[in-house]
LOGUMI-141073 format. One record per residue: residue in one letter; x, y, z of N, C-alpha, C in turn; residue number from 1. Coordinates in pm, whole numbers. Each point is the difference from the previous one (the first is absolute). Example, Ala and Ser with C-alpha at 12.3 -4.5 7.8 and 13.67 -1.06 7.14 Angstrom:
2
('A'; (1319; -569; 780); (-89; 119; 0); (90; 120; 0); 1)
('S'; (-35; 105; -72); (82; 119; 6); (-77; 109; 73); 2)
% end
This chain:
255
('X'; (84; -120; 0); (-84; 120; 0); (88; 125; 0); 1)
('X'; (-24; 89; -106); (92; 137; 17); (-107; 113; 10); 2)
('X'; (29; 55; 111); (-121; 161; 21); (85; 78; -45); 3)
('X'; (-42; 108; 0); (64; 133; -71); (-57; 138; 126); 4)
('X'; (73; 84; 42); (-25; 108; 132); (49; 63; -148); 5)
('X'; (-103; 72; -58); (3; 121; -99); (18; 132; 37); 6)
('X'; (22; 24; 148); (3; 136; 47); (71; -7; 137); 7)
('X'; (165; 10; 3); (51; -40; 166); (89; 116; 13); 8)
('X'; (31; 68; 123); (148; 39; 26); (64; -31; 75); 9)
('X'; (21; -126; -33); (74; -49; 74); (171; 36; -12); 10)
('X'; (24; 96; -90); (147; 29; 31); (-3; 135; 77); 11)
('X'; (-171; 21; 117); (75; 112; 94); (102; -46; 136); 12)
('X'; (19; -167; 31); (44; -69; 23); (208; -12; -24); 13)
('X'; (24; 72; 59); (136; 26; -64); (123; -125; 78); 14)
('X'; (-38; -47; 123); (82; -87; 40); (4; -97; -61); 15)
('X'; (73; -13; -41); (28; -181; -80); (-47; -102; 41); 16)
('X'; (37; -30; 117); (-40; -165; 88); (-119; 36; -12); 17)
('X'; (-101; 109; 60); (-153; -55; -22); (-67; 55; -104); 18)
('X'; (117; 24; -95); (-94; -11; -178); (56; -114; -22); 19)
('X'; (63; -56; 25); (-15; -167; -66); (-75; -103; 102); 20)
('X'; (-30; 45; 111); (-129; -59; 44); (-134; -2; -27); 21)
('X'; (40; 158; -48); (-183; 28; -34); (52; -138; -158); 22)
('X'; (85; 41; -73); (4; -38; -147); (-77; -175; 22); 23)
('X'; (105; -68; 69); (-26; -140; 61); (-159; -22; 52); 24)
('X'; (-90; 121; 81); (-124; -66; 26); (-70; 29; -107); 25)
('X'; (18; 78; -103); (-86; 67; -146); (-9; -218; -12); 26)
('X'; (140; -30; -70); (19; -109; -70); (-59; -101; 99); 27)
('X'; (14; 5; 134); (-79; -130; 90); (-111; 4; -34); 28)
('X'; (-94; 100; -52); (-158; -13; -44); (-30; 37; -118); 29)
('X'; (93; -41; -121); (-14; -31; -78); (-32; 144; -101); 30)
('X'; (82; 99; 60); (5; 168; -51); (150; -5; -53); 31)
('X'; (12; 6; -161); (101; -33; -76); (-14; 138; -106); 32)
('X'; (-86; 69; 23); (23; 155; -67); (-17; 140; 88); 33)
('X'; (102; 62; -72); (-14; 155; 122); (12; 135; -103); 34)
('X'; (-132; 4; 28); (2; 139; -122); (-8; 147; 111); 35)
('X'; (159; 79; -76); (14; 90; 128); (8; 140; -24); 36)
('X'; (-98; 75; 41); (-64; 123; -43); (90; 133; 60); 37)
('X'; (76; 86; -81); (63; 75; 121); (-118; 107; 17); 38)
('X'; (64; 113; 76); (-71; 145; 36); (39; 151; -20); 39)
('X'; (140; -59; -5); (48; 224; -23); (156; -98; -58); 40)
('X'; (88; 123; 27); (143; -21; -91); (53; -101; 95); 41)
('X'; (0; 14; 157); (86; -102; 79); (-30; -84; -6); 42)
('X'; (-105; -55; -47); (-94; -163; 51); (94; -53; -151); 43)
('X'; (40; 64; -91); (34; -81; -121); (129; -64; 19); 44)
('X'; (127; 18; 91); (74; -50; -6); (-46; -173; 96); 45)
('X'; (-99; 13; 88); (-12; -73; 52); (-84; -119; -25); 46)
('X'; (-83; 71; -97); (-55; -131; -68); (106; -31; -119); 47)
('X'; (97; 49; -79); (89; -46; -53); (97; -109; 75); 48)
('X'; (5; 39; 105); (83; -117; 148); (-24; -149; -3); 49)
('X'; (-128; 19; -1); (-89; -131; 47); (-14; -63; -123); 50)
('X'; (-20; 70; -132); (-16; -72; -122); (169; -39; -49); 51)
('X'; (117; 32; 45); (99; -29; -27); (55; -152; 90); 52)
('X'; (-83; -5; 104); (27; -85; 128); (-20; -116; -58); 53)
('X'; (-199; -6; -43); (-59; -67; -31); (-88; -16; -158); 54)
('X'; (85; -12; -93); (-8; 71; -125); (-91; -100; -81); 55)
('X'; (-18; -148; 20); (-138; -125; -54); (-127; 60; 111); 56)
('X'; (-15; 64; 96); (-113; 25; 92); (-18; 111; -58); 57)
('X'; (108; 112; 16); (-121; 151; 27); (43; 72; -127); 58)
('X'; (-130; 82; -32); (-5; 62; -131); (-23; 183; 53); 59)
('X'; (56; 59; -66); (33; 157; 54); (-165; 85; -95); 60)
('X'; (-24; 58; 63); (-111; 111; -95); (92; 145; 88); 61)
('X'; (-55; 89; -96); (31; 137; 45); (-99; 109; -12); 62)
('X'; (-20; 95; 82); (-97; 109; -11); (22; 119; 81); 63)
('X'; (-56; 134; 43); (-14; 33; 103); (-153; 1; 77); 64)
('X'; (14; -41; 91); (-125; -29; 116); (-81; 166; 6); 65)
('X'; (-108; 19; -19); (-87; 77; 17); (-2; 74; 114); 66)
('X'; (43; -48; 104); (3; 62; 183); (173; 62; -53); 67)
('X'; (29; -73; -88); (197; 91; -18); (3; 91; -113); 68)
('X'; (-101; 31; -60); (-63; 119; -137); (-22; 141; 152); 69)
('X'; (138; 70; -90); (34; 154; 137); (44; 53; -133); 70)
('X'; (60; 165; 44); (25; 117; -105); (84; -19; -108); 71)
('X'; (72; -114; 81); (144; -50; -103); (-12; -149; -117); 72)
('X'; (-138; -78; 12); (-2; -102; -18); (34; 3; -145); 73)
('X'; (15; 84; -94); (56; -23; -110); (162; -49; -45); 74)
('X'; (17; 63; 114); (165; 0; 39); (6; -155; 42); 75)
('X'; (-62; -79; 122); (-30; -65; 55); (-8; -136; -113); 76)
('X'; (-98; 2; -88); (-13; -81; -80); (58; 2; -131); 77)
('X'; (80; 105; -58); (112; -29; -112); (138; -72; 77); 78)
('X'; (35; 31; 108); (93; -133; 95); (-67; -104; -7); 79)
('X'; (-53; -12; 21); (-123; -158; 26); (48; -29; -140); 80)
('X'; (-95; 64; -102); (38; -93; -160); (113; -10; -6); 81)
('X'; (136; 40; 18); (135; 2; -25); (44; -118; 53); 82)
('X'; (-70; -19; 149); (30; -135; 27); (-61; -115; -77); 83)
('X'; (-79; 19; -42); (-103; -84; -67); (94; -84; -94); 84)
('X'; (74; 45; -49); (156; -54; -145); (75; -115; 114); 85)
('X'; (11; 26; 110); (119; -56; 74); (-80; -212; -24); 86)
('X'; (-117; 21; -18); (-103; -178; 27); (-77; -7; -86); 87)
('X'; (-89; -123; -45); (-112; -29; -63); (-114; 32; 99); 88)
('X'; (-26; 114; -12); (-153; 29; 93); (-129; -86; -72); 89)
('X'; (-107; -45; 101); (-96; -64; -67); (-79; 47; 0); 90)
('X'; (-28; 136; 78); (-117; 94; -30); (30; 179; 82); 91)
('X'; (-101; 84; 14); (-34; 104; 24); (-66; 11; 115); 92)
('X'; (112; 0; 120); (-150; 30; 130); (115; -37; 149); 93)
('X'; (-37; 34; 100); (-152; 51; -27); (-39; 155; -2); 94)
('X'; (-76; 29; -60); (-49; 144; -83); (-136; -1; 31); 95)
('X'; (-60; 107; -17); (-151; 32; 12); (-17; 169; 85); 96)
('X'; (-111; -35; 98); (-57; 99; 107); (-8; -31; 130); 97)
('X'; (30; 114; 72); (-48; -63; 127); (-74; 156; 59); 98)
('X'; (-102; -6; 37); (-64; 106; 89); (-19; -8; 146); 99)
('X'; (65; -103; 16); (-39; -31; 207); (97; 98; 68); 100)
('X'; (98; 23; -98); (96; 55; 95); (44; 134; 3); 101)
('X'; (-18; 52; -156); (17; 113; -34); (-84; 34; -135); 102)
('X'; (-109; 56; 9); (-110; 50; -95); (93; 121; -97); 103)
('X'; (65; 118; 63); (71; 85; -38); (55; -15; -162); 104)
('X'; (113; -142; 36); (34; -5; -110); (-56; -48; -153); 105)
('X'; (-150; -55; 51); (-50; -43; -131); (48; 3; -156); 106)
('X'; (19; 146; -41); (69; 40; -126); (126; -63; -28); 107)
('X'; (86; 33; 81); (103; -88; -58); (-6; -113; 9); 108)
('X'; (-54; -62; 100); (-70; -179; 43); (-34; -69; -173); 109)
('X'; (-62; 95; -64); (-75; -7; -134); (97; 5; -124); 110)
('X'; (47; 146; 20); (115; 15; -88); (98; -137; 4); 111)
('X'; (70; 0; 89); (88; -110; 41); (-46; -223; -50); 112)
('X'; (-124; 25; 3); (-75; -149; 22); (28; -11; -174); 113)
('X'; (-38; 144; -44); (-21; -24; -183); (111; -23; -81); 114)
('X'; (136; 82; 88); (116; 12; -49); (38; -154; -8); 115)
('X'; (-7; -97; 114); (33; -119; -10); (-95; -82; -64); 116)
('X'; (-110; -16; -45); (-56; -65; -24); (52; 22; -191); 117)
('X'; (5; 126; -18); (63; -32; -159); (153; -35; -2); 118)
('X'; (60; 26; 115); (143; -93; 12); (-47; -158; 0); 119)
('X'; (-83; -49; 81); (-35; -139; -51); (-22; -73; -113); 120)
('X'; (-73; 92; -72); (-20; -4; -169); (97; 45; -79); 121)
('X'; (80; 80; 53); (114; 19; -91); (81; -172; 7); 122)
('X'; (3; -44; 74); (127; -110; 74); (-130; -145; -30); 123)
('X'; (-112; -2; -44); (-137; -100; 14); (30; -109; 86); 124)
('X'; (0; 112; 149); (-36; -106; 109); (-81; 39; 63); 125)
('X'; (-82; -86; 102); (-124; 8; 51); (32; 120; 130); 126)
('X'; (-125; 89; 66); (21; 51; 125); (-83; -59; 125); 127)
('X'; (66; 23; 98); (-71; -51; 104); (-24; 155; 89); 128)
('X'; (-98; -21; 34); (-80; 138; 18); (-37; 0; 179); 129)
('X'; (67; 62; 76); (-47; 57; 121); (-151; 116; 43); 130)
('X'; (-73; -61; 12); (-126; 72; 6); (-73; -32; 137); 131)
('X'; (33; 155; 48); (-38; 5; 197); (-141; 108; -20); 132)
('X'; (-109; -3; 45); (-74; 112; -1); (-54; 24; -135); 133)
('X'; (51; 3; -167); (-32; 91; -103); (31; -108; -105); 134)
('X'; (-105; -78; 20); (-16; -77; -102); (-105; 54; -99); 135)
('X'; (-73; 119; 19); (-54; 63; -137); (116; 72; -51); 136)
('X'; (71; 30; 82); (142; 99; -51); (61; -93; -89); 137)
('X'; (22; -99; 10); (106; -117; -31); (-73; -8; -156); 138)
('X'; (-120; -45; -19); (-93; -83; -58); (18; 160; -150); 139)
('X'; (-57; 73; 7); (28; 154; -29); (111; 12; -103); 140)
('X'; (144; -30; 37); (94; -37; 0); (32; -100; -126); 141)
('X'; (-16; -94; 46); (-33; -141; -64); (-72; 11; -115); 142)
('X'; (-138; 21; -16); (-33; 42; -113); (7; 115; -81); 143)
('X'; (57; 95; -9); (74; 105; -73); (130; -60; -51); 144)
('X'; (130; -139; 64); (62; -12; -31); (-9; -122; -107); 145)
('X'; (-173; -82; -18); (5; -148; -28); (35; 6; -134); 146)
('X'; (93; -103; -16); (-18; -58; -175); (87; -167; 81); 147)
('X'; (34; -43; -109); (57; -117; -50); (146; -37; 103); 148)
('X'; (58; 90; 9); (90; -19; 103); (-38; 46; 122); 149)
('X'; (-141; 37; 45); (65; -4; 175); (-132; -123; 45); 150)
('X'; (102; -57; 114); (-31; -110; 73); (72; -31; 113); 151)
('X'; (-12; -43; 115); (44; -53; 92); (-63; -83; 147); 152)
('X'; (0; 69; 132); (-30; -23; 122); (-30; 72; 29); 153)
('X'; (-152; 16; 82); (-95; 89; 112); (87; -87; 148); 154)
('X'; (117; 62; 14); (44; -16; 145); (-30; 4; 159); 155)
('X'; (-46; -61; 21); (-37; -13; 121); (-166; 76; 20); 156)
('X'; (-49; -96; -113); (-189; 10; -5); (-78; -2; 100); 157)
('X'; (-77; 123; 18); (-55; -96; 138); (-157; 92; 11); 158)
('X'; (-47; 22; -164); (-95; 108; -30); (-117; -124; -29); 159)
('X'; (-125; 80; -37); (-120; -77; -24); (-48; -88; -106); 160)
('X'; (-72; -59; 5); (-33; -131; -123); (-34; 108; -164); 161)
('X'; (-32; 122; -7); (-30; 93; -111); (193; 38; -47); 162)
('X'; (29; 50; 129); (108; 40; -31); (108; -125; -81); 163)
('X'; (-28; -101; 101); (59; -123; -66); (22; -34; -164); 164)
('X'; (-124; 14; -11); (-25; -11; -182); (39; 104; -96); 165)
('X'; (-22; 87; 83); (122; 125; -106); (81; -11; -20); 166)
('X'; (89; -63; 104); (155; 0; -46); (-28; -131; -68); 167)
('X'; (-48; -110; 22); (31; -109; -99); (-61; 36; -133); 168)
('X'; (-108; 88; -8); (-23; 38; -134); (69; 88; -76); 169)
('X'; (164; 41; 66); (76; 62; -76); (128; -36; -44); 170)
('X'; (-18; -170; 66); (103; -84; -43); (84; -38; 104); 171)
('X'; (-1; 90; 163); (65; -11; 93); (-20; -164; 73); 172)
('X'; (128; 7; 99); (-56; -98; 79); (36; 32; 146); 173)
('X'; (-111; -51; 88); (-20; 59; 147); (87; -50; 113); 174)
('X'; (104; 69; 17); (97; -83; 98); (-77; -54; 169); 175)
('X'; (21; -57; 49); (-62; -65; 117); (71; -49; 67); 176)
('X'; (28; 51; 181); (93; 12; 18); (-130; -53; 169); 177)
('X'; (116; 28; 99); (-55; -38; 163); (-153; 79; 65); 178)
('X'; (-40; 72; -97); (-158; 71; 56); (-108; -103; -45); 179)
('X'; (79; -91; -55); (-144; -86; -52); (-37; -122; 156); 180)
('X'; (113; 40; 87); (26; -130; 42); (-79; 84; 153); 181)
('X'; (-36; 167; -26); (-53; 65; 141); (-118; -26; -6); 182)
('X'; (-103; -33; 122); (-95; -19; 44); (-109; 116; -70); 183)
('X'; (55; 115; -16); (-129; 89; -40); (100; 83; -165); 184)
('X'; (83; -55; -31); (77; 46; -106); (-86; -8; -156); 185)
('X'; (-154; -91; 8); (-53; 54; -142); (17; -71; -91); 186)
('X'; (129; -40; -1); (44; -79; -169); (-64; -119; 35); 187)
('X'; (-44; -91; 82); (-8; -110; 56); (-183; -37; -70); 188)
('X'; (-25; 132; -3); (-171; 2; -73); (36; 71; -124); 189)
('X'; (93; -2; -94); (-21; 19; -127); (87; -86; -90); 190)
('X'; (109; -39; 83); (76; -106; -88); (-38; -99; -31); 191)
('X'; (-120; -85; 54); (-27; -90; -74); (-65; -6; -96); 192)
('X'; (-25; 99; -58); (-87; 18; -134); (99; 32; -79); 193)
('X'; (140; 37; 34); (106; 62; -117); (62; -157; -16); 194)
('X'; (-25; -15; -171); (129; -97; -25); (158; -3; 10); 195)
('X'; (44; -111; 34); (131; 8; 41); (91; 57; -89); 196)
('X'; (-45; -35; -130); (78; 49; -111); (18; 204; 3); 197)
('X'; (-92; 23; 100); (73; 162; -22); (50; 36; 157); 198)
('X'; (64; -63; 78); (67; 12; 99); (126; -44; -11); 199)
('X'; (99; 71; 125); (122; -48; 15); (48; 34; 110); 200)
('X'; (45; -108; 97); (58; 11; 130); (75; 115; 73); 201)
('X'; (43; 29; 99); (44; 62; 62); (65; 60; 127); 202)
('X'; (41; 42; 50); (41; 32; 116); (12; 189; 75); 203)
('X'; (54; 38; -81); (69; 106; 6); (53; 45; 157); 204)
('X'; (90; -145; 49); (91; 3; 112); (118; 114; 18); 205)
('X'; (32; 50; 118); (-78; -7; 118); (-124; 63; 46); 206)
('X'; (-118; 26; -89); (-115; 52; 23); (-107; -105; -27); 207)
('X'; (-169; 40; 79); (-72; -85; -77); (-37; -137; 52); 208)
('X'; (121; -64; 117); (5; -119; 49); (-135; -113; 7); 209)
('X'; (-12; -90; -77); (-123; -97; 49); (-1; -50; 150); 210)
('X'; (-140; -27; 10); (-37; -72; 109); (94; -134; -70); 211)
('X'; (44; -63; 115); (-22; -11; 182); (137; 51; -21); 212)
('X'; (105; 143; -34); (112; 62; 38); (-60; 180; 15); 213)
('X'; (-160; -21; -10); (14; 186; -53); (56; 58; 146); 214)
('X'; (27; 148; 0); (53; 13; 131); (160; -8; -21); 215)
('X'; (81; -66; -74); (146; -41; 11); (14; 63; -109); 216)
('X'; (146; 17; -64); (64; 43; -128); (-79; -138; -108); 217)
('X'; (-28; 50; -162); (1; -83; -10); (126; -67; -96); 218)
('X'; (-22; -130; -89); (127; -24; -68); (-51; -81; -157); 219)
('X'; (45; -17; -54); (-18; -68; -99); (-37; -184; -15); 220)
('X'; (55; -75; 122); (-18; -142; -17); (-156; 58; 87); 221)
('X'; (-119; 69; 29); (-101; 1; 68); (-105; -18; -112); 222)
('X'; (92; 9; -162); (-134; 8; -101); (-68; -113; 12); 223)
('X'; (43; -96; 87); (-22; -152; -28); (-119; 37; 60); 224)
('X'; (-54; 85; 121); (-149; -3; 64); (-85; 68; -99); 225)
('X'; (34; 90; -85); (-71; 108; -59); (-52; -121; -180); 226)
('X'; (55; -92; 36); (-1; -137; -145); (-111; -76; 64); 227)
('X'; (6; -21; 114); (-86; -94; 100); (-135; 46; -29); 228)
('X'; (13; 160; 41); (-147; 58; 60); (-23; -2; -172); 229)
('X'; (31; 47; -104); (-64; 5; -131); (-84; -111; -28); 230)
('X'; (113; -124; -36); (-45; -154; 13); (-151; -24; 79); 231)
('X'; (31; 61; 111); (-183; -24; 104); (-91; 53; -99); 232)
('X'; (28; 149; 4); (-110; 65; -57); (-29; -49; -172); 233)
('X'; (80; -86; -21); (-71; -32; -141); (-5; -145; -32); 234)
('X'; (8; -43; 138); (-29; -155; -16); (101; -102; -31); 235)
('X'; (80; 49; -13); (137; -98; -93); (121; 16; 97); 236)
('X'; (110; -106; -50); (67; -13; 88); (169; 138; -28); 237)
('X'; (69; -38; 106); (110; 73; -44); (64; -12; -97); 238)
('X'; (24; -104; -56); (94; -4; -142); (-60; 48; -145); 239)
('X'; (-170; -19; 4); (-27; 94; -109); (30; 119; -2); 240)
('X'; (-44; 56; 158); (41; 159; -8); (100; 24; -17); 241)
('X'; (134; -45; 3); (134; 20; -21); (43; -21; -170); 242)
('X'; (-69; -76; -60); (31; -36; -116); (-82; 96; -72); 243)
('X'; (-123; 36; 19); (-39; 113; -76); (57; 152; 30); 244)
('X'; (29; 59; 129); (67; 107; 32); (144; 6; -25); 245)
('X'; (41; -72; -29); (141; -37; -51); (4; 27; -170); 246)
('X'; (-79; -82; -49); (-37; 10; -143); (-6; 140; -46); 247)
('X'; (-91; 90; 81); (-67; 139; -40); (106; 90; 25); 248)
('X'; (129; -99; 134); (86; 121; 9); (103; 8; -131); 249)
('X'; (-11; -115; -52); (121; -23; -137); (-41; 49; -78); 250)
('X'; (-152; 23; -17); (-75; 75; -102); (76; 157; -3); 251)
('X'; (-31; 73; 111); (32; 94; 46); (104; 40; 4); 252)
('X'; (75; -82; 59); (184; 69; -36); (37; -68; -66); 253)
('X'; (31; -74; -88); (40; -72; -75); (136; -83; 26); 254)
('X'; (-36; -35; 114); (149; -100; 65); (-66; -76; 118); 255)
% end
């Protein structure tokens, strides 16, 4: 059985001995992919670290994070692409909006989301999209930019059964990550009506943690509960869900 954690950071983890522990419990439960999203200019050397460590496991994407879109982010993200030459990136992200934290910056939030999203299409790789609060913002966005090349991941989904179908009706697919696994988290009453074929696993460690760890940091070998709880909610066992979310992730990045 191979799962795929389509969304980890696990290289904020800088000690060695317990990144090759975390690496070792990914592989004890059968987590053999690490797709690793940075956030501003520093996070890039460090997910470059971890993909150099562990170079058959983890696959690098690049972007700037929406909460890291400030006065300079142009500046910010022509470093970012520069690094971008140094690896085979497999996608764009994570990128998008976020309004929980700072409404202010919206404009450039926007400016910034569009700039990368035709860097994705310039390069035809998929984006994975951070969307906190402004998923009409996002959506807005999205369709002003649609044609033939854009596609990717609704990262860390955790919006309504309407909303659901928009993004799959624009070709996206809905990342699903440890809120499915919370008692009043929502996804738990709409995922079983979404086919598996437009989902893809997740984590986005150390945040997010599933039951029975929420409360703790979380990590990447925990996708194994967030495979479990899917499997319940749609009747089937763990190895389909792994073989189809796995499938959709090769779809998606193409490795």
């Amino acid at each position: 059985m191979i799962l795929t954690d389509t969304h980890t950071h696990l290289y904020y983890e800088q000690d060695n001995i317990k990144r090759i522990a975390l690496i070792q419990r990914c592989l004890e439960n059968s987590i053999h992919r690490l797709f690793l999203p940075n956030v501003d200019m520093a996070s890039v050397e460090k997910v470059y670290g971890l993909v150099n460590d562990f170079p058959d496991m983890c696959f690098p994407m690049l972007g700037l994070h929406p909460c890291s879109v400030k006065e300079d982010w142009e500046h910010q993200l022509s470093i970012i692409r520069e690094s971008g030459k140094q690896h085979k990136i497999v996608a764009i992200g994570e990128i998008g909006i976020d309004l929980y934290w700072d409404k202010t910056t919206l404009p450039q939030q926007i400016e910034a989301f569009k700039h990368q999203i035709n860097w994705a299409k310039s390069l035809k790789l998929p984006i994975v999209i951070h969307c906190r609060d402004a998923f009409n913002e996002v959506f807005d966005v999205l369709e002003q930019e649609h044609d033939e090349d854009l596609r990717g991941i609704f990262h860390c989904f955790t919006g309504n059964a309407e909303q659901a179908q928009k993004v799959i009706n624009l070709g996206f697919y809905l990342g699903i990550g440890g809120v499915v696994t919370y008692k009043n988290g929502g996804l738990d009453k709409i995922l079983p009506a979404i086919d598996l074929s437009h989902i893809v696993l997740e984590t986005d460690s150390p945040y997010l943690t599933p039951v029975p760890h929420r409360g703790k940091p979380n990590e990447s070998s925990y996708l194994i509960y967030i495979a479990q709880k899917v499997a319940e909610l749609h009747q089937t066992d763990i190895q389909t869900v792994a073989d189809i979310t796995t499938a959709n992730s090769k779809k998606i990045f193409g490795v």
